[in-house]
LOROGU-943121 format. One line per 5 residues: their letters; for each residue x, y, z of N, C-alpha, C. Coordinates in Angstrom, 2 decimals. Example, Ala and Ser with C-alpha at 12.3 -4.5 7.8 and 13.67 -1.06 7.14 Angstrom:
// residues 2
AS = 13.19/-5.69/7.80/12.30/-4.50/7.80/13.20/-3.30/7.80; 12.85/-2.25/7.08/13.67/-1.06/7.14/12.90/0.03/7.87
***
This chain:
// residues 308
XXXXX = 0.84/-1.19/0.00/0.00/0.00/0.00/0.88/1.23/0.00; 0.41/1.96/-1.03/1.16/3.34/-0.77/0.67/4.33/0.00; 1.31/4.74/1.01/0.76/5.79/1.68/1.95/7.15/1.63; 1.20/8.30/2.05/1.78/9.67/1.14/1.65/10.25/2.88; 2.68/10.57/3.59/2.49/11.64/5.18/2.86/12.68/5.23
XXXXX = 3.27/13.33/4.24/4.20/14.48/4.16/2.61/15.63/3.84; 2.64/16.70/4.32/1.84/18.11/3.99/1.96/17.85/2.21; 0.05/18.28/1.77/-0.26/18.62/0.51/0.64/20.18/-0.01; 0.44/20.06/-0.64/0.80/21.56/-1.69/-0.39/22.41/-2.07; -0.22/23.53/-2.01/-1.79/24.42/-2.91/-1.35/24.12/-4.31
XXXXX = -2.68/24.57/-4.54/-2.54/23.82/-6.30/-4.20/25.05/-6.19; -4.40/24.77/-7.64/-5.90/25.26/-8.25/-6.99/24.22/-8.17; -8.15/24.73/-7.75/-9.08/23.50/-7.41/-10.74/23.98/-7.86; -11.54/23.24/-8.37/-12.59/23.67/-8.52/-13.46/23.97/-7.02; -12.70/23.42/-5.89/-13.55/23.49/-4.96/-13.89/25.06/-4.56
XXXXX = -14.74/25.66/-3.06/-15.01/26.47/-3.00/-14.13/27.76/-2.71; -12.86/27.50/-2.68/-11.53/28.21/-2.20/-10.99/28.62/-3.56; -10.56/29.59/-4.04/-9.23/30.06/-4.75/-8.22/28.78/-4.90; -7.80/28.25/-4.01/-6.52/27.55/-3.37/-6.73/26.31/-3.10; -6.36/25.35/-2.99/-6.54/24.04/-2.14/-5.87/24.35/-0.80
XXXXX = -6.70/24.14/0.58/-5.74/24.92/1.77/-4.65/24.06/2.11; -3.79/24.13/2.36/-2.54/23.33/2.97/-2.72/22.27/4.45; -2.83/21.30/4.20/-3.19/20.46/4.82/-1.92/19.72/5.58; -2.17/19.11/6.97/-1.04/18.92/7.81/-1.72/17.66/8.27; -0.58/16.49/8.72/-0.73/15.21/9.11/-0.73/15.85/10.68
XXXXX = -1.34/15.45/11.83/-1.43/15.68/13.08/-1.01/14.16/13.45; -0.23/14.08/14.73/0.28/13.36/15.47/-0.98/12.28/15.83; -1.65/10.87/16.04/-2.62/10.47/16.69/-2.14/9.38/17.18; -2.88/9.07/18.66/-2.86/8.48/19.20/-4.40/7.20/19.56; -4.45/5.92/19.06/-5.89/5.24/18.92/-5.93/3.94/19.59
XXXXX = -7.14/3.74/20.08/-7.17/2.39/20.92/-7.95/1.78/19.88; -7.49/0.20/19.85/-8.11/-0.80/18.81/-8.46/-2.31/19.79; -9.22/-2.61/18.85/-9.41/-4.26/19.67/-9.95/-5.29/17.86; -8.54/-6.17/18.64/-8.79/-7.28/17.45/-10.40/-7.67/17.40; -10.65/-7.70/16.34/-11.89/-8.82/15.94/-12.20/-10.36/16.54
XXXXX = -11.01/-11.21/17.08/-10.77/-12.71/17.15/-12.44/-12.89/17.05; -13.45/-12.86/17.99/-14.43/-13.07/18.07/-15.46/-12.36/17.45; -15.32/-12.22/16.35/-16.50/-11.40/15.18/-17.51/-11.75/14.74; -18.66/-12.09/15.08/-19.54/-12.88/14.33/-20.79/-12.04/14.55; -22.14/-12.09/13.96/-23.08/-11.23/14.15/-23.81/-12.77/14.43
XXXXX = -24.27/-12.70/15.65/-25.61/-13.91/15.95/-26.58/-12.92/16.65; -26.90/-11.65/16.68/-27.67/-11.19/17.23/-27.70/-9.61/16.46; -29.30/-8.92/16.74/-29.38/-7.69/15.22/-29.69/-6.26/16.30; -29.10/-5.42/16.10/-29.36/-4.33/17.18/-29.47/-2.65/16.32; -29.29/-3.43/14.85/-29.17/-2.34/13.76/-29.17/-2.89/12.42
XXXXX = -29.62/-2.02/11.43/-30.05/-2.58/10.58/-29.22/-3.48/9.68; -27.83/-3.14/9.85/-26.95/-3.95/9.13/-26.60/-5.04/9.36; -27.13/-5.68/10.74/-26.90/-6.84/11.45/-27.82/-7.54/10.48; -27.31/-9.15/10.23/-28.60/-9.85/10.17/-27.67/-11.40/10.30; -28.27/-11.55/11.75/-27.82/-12.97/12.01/-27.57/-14.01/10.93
XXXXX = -28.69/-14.68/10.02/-28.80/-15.83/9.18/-27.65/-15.29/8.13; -26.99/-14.07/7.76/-25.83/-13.76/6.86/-24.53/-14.41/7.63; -24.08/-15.18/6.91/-22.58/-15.52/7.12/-21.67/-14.57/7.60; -20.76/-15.22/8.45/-19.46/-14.02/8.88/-18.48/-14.89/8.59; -17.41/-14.28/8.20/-15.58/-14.65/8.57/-14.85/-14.01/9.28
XXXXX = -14.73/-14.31/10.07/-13.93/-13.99/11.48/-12.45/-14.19/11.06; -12.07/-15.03/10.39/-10.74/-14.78/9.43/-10.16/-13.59/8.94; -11.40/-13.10/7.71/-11.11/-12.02/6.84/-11.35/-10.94/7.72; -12.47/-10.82/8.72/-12.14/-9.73/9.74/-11.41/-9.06/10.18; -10.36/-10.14/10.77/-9.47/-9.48/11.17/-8.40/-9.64/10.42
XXXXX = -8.29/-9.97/9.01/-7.32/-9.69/7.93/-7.33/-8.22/7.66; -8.92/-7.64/7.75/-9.17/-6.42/7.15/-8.55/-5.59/8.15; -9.10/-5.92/9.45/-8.67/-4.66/10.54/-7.19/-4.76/10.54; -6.32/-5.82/10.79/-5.17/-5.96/10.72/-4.25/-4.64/9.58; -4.99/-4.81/8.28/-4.12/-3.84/7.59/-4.53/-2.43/8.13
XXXXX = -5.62/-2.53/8.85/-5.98/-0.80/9.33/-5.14/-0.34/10.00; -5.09/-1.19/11.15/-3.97/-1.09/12.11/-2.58/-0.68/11.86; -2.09/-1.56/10.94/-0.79/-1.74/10.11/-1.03/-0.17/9.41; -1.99/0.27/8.85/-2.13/1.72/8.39/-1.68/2.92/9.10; -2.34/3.14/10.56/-1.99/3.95/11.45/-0.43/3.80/11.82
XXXXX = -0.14/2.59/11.94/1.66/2.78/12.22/2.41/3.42/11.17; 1.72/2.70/9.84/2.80/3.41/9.20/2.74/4.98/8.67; 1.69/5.23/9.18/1.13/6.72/9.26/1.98/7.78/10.11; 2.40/6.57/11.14/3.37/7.55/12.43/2.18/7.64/13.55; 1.46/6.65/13.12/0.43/7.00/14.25/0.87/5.85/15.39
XXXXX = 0.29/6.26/16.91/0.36/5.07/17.81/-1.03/4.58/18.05; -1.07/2.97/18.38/-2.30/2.21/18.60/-2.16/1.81/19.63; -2.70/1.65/20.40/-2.78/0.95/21.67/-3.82/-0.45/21.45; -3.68/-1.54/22.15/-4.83/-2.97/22.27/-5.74/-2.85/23.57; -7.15/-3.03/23.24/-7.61/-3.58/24.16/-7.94/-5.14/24.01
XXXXX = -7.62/-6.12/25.44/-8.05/-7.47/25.05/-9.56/-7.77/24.72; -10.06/-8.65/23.29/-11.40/-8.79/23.35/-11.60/-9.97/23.58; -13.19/-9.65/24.16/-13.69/-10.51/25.45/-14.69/-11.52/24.43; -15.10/-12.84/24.81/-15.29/-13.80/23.67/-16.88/-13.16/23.68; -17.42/-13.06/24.62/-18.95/-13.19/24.58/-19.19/-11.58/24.30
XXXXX = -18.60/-10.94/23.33/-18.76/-9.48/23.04/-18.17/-9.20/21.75; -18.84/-9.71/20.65/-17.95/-9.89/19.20/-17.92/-8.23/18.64; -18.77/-7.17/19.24/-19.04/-6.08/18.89/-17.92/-5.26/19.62; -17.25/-6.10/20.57/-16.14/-5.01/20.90/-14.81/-4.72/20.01; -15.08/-4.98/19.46/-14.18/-4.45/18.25/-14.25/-3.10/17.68
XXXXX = -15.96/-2.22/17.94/-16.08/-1.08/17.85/-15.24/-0.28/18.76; -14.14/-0.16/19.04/-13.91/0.47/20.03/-14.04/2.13/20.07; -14.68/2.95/19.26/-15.17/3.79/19.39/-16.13/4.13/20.31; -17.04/3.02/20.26/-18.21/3.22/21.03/-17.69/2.95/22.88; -16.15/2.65/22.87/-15.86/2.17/24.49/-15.34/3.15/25.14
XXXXX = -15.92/4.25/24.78/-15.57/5.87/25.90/-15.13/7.45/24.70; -14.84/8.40/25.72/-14.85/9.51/24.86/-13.81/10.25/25.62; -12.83/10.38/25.34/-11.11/10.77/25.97/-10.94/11.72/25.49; -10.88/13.01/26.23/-10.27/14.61/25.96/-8.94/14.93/27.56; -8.20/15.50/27.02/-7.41/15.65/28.07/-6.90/15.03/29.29
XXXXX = -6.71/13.88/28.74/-6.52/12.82/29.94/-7.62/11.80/30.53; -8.78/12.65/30.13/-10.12/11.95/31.06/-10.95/10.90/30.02; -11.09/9.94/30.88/-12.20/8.80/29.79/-13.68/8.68/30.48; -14.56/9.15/29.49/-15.73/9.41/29.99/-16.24/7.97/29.25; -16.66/7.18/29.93/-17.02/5.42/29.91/-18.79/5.64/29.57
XXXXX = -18.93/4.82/28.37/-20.41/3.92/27.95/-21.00/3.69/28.97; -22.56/3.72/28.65/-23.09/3.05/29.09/-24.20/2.63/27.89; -23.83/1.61/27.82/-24.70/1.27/26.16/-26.46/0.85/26.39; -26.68/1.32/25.21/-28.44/1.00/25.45/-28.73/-0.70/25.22; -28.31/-1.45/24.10/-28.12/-2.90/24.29/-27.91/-3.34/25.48
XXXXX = -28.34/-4.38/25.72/-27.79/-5.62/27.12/-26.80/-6.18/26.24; -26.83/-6.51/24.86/-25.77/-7.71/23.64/-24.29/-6.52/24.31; -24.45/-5.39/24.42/-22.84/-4.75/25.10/-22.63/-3.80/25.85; -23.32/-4.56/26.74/-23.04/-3.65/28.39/-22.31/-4.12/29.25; -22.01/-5.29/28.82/-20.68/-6.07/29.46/-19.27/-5.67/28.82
XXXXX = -19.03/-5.03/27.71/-18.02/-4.17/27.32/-17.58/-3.07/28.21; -18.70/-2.38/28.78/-18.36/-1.36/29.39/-17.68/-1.07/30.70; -17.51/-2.04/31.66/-16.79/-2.40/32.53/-15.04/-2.98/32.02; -14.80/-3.38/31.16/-13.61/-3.65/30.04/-12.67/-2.10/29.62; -13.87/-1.66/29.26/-12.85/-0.46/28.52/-12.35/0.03/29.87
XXXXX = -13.78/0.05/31.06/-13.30/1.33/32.20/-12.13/0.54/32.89; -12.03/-0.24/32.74/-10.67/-1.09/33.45/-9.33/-0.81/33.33; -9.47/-0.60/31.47/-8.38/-0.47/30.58/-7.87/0.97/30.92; -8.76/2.17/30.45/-9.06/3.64/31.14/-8.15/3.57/32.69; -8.21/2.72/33.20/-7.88/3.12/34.86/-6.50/2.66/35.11
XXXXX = -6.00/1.60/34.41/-4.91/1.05/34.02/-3.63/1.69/33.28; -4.19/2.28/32.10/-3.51/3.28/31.37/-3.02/4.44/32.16; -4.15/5.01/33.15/-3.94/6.41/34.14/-4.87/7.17/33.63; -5.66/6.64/33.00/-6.67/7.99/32.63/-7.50/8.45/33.63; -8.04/9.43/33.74/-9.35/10.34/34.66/-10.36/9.41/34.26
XXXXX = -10.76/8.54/34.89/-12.06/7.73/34.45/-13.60/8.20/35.29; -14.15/8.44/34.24/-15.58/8.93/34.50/-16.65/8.26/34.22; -17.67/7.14/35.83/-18.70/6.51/35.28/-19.41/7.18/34.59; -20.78/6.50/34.10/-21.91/8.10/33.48/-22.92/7.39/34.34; -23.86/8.46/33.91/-24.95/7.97/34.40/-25.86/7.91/33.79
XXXXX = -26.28/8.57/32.45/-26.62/8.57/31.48/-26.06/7.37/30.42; -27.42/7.29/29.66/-27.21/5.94/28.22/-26.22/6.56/27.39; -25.18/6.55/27.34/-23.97/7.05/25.75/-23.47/6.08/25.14; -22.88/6.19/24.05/-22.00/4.94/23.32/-20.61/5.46/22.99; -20.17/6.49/23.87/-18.84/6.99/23.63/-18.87/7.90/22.00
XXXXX = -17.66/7.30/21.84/-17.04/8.44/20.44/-18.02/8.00/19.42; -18.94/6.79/19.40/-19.91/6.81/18.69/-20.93/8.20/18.25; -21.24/8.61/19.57/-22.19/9.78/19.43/-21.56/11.26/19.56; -20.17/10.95/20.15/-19.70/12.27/20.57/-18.26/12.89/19.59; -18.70/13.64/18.92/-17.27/14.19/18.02/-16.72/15.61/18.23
XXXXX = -15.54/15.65/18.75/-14.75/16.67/19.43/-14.59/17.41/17.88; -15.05/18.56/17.23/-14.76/19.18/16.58/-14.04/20.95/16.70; -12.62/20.75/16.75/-12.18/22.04/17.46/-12.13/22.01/19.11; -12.91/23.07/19.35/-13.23/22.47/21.37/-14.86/22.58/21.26; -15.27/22.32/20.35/-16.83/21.93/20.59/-17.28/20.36/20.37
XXXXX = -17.84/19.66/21.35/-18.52/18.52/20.86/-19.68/18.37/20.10; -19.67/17.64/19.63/-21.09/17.44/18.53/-21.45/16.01/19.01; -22.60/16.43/19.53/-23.57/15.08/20.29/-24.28/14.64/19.29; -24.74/13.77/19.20/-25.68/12.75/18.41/-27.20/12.09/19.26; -27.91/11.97/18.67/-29.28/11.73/19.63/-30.11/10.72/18.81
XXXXX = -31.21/9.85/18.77/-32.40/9.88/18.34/-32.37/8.28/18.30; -30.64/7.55/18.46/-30.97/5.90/18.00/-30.36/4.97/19.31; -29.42/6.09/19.74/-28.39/5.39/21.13/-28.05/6.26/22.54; -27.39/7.26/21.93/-27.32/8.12/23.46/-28.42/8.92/23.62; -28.62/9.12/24.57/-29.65/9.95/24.99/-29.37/11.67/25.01
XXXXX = -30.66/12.47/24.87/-29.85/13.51/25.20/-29.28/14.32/26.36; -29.59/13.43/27.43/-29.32/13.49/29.20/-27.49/13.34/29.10; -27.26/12.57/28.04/-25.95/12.48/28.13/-25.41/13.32/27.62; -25.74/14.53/26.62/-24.96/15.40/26.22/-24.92/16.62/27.42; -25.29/16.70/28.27/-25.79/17.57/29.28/-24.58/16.63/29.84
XXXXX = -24.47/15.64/30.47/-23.57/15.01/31.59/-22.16/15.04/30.54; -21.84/14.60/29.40/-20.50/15.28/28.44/-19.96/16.21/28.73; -20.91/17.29/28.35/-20.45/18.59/28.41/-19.88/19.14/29.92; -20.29/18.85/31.02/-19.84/18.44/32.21/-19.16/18.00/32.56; -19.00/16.57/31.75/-17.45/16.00/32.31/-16.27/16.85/31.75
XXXXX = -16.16/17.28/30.44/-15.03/18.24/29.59/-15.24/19.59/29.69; -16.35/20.12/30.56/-16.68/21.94/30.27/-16.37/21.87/29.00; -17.07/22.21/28.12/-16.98/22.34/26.44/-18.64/22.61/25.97; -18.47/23.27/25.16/-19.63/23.48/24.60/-20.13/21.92/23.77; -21.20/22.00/24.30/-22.20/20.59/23.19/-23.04/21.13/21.91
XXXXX = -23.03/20.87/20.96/-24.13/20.67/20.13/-24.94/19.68/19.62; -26.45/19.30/20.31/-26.67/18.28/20.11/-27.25/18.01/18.88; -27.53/16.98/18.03/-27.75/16.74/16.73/-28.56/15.74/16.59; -30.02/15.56/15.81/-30.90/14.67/16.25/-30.63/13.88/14.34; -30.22/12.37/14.49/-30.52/11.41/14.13/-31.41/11.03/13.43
XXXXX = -31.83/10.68/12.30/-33.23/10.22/11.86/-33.23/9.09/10.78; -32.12/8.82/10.41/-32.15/6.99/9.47/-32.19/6.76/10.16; -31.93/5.13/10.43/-31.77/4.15/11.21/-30.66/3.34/10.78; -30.30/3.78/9.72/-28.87/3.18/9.08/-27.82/3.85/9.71; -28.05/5.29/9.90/-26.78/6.02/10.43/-27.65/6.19/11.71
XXXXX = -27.27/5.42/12.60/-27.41/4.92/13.91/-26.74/5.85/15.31; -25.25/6.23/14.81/-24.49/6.62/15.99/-23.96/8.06/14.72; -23.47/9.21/15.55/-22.94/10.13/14.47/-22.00/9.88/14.03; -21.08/9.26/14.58/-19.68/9.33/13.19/-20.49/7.96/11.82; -21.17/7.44/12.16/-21.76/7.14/10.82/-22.10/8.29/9.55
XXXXX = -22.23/9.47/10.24/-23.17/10.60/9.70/-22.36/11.85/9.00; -20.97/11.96/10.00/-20.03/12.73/9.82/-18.89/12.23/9.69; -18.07/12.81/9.23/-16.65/12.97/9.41/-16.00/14.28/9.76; -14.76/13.90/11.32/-14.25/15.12/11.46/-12.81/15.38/10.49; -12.64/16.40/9.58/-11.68/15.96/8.64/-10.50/17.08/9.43
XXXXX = -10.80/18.08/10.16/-9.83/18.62/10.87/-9.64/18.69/12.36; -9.12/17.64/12.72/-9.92/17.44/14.59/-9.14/18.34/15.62; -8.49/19.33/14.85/-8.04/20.09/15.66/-7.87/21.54/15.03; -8.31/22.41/15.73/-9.09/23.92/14.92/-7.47/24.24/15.04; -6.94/24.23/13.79/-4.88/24.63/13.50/-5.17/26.42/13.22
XXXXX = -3.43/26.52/13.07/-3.44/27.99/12.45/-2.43/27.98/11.85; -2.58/27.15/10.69/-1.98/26.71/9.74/-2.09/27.76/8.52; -1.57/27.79/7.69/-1.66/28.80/6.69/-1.47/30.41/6.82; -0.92/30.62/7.99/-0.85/32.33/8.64/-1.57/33.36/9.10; -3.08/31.93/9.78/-4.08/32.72/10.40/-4.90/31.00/10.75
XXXXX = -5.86/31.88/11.67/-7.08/30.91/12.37/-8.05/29.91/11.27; -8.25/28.34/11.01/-8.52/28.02/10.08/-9.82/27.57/11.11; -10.92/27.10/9.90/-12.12/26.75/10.48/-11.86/25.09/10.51; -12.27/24.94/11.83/-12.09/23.46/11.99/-13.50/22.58/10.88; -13.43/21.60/10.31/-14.25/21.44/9.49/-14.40/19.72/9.37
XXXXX = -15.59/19.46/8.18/-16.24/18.31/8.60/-16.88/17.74/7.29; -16.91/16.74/7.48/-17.59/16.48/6.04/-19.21/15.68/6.63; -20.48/15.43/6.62/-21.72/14.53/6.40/-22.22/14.69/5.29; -23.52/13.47/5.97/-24.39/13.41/4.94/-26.12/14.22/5.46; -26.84/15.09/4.85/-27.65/16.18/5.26/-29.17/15.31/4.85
XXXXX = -28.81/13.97/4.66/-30.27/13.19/4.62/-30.43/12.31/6.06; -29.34/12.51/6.71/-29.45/11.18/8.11/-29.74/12.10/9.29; -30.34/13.54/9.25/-30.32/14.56/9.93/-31.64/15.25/9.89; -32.21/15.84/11.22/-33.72/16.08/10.93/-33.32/17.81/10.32; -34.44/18.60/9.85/-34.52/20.00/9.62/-33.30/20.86/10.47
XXXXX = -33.93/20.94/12.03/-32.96/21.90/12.83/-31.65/21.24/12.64; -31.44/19.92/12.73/-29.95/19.44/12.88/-29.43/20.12/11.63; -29.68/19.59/10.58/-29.25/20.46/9.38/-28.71/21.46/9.30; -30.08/22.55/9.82/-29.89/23.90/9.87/-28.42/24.21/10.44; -28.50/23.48/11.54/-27.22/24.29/12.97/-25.80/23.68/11.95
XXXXX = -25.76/22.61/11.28/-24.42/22.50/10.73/-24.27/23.20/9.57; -24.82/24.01/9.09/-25.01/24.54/7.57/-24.29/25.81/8.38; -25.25/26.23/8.98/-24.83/27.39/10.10/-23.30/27.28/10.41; -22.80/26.24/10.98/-21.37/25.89/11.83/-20.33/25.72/11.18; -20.66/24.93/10.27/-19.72/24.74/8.66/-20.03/24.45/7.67
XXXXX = -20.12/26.18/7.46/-20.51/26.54/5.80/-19.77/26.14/4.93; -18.12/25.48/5.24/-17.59/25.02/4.53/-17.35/23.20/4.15; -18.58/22.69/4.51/-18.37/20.75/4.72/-18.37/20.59/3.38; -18.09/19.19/3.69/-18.22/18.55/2.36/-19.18/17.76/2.11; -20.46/18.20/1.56/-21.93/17.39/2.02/-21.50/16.21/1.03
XXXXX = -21.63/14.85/2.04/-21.18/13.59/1.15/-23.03/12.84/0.30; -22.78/12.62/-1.19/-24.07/11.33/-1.01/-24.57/10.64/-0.48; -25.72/10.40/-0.47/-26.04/8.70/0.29/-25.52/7.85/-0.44; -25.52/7.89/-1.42/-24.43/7.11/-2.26/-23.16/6.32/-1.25; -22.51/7.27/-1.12/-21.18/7.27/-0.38/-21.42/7.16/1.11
XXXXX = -22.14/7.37/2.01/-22.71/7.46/3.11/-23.49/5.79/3.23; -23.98/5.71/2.16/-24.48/4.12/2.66/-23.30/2.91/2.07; -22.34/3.02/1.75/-20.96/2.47/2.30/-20.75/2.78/3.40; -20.97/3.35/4.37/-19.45/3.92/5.64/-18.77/4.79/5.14; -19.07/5.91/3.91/-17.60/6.34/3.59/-17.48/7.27/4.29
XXXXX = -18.49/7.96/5.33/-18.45/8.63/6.50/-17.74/8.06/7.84; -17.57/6.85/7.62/-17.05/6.41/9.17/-15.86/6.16/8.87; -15.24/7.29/8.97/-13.26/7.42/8.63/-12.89/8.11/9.65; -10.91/7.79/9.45/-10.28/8.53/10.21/-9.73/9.50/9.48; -9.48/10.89/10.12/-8.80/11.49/9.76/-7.98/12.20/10.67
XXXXX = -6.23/12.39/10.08/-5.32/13.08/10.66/-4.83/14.18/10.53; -5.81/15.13/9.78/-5.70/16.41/9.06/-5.51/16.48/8.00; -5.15/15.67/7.26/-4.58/15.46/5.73/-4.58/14.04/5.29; -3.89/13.28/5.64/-4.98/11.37/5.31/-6.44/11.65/5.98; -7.05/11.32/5.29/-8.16/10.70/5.26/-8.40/9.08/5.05
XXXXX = -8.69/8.21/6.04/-8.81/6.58/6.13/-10.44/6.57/5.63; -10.71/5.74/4.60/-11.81/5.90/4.00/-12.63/4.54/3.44; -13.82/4.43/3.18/-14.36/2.83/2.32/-13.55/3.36/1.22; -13.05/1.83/0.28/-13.15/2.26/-1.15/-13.91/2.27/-2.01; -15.19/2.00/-1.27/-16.78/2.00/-1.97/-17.26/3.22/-2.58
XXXXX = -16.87/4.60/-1.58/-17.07/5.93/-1.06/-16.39/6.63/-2.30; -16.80/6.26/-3.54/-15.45/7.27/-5.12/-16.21/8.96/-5.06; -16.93/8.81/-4.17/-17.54/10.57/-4.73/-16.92/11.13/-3.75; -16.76/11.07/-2.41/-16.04/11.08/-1.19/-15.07/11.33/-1.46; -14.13/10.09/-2.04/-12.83/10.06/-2.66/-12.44/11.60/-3.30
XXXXX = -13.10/11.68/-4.26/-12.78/13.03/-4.91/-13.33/14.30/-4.47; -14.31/13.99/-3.32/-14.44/14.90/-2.45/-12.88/15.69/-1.94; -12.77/14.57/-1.08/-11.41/14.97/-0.37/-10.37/15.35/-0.97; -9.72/14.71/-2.37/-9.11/15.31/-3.22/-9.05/16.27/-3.53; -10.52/16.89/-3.86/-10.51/18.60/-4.40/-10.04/19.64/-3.31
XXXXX = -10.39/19.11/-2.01/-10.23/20.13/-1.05/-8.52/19.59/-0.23; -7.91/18.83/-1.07/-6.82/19.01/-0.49/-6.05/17.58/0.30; -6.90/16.66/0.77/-7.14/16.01/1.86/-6.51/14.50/0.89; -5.56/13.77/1.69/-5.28/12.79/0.80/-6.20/11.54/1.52; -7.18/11.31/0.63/-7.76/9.75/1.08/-7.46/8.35/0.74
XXXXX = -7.46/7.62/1.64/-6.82/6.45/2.08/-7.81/5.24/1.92; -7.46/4.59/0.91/-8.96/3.46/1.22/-8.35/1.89/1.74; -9.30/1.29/2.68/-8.98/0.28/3.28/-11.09/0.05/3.68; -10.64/-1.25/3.07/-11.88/-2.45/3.09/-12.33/-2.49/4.04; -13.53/-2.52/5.00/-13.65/-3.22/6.30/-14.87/-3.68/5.89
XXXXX = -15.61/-4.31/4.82/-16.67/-4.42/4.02/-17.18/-5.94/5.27; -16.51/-6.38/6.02/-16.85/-7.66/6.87/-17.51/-7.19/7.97; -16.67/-6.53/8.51/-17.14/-5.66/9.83/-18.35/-4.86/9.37; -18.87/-4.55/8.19/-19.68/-3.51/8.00/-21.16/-4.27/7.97; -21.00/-5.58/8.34/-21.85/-6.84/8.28/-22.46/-6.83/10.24
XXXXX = -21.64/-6.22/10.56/-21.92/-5.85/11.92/-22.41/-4.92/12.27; -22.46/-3.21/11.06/-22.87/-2.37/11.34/-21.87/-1.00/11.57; -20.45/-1.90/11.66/-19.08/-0.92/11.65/-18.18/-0.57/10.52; -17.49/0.73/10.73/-16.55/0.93/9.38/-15.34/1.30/10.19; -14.23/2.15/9.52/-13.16/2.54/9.77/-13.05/3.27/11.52
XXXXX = -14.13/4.17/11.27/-13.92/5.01/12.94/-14.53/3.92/13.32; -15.36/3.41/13.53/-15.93/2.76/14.52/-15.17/1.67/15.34; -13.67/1.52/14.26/-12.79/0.54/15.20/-11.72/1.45/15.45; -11.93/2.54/15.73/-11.10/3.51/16.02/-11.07/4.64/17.22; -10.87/4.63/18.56/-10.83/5.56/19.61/-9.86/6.51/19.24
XXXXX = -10.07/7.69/19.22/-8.63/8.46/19.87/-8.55/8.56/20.97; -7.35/9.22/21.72/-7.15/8.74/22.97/-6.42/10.38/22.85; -6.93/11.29/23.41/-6.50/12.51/23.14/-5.80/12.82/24.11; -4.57/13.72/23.71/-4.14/14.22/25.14/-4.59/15.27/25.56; -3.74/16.02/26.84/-4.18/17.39/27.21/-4.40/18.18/26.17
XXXXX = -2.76/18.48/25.33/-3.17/19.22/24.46/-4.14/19.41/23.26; -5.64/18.62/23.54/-6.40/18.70/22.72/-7.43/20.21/22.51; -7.05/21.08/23.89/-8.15/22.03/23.64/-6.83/23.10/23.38; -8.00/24.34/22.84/-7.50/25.68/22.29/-6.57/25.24/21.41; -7.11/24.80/20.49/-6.35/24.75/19.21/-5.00/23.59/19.29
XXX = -4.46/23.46/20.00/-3.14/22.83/19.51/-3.22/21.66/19.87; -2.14/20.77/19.36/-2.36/19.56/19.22/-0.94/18.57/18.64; -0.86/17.26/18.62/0.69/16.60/18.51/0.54/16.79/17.28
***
């Protein structure tokens, strides 16, 4: 696989800029958990469907090169061990929401993975993190996306909105909550992508931290407030959106992406952003894509702008 880490170049672009903006690889740090135990025998979303075959093989063939992606990115991964009777912990997105040291711990609406959630907080306490029960229903980085120093909550299929109120509390940070309405895009990073997760001041002034969704998995007001927030996204298809090509990582400049997602693809292209495609088409049999087996694990320096 070829991968490219070095800062884009401006160039001329049809996109909405003069310029293509100059784009920077950021330092990341991500918690993963092998697949070993992958199988869907039980449906909690629409992509589940027990009587469909799984390979627990190719599973973790797929995640394996993800993994193998982030290293050679310069990124660090951390393992959590997965637990047999929890084939869904492999999302490890959904196993807490880490800003500045602190891990604010799940509490999932399923019983199929509420036994995960005692796992991650273990791992959290082990590592040295600030571990924070909830008390409120959340699914972690599932619903919650640190954009800049604002979170963007998610509502309508898993967390509640009691939990964006107890979030915003645990991190003092402003929330914006965002109401849900497929049932395909279930949790928000299904819905979004954060393509700059840290508001830089790159280019010789203050850049807008920015984002790419899709504006059909979103009711009226939700809409409204991101049109409002960033006038500059990259509104993706359903096309591309019903792949996962929304559930990526990004490090300011790679973009980890489906290779299903070609409008996406050249989304990101025009505006600068080099995208990265890697398969997880097995896992997506579960309901997961790229972020969804992806935590960051942020450090302090995640607020006011700066960042590794």
């Amino acid at each position: 696989m070829s991968v490219e880490t070095t800062t884009s170049t401006s160039e001329t672009t049809p996109s909405t800029s003069e310029t293509t903006p100059v784009r920077t690889a950021h330092h990341r740090r991500y918690l993963m958990c092998t697949p070993s135990h992958f199988t869907v025998n039980y449906s909690i979303n629409p992509w589940m469907e027990p009587s469909r075959p799984t390979d627990t093989a190719n599973a973790v063939a797929q995640w394996q090169k993800l993994h193998d992606l982030y290293l050679e990115l310069g990124h660090e991964v951390e393992l959590i061990d997965p637990l047999a009777d929890y084939p869904d912990m492999v999302y490890t997105a959904n196993g807490g929401f880490v800003i500045d040291g602190r891990a604010y711990v799940p509490k999932f609406r399923f019983v199929e993975r509420q036994g995960e959630a005692p796992a991650f907080a273990d791992w959290f306490r082990e590592a040295g993190y600030d571990t924070v029960i909830p008390e409120e229903v959340n699914e972690g980085e599932g619903d919650f996306l640190l954009v800049g120093d604002v979170i963007l909550a998610g509502t309508g299929f898993r967390s509640t909105g009691d939990s964006h109120r107890e979030v915003g509390e645990v991190f003092d940070r402003e929330v914006v909550s965002l109401n849900l309405v497929d049932p395909r895009f279930y949790h928000l990073d299904t819905a979004i992508a954060v393509l700059d997760p840290v508001q830089g001041v790159e280019n010789g002034g203050p850049e807008r931290a920015n984002i790419a969704y899709l504006p059909g998995a979103f009711d009226d007001a939700s809409r409204g407030i991101l049109e409002e927030r960033f006038p500059d996204a990259i509104l993706v298809s359903d096309e591309d959106g019903s792949v996962f090509g929304l559930n990526s990582a990004s490090d300011g400049y790679n973009v980890v992406i489906s290779p299903r997602a070609k409008g996406f693809e050249k989304q990101l292209r025009e505006r600068g952003y080099n995208p990265i495609m890697v398969d997880l088409s097995e896992l997506l049999l579960g309901g997961g894509g790229i972020k969804c087996c992806t935590l960051e694990l942020r450090p302090s320096s995640a607020r006011s702008g700066t960042g590794e």
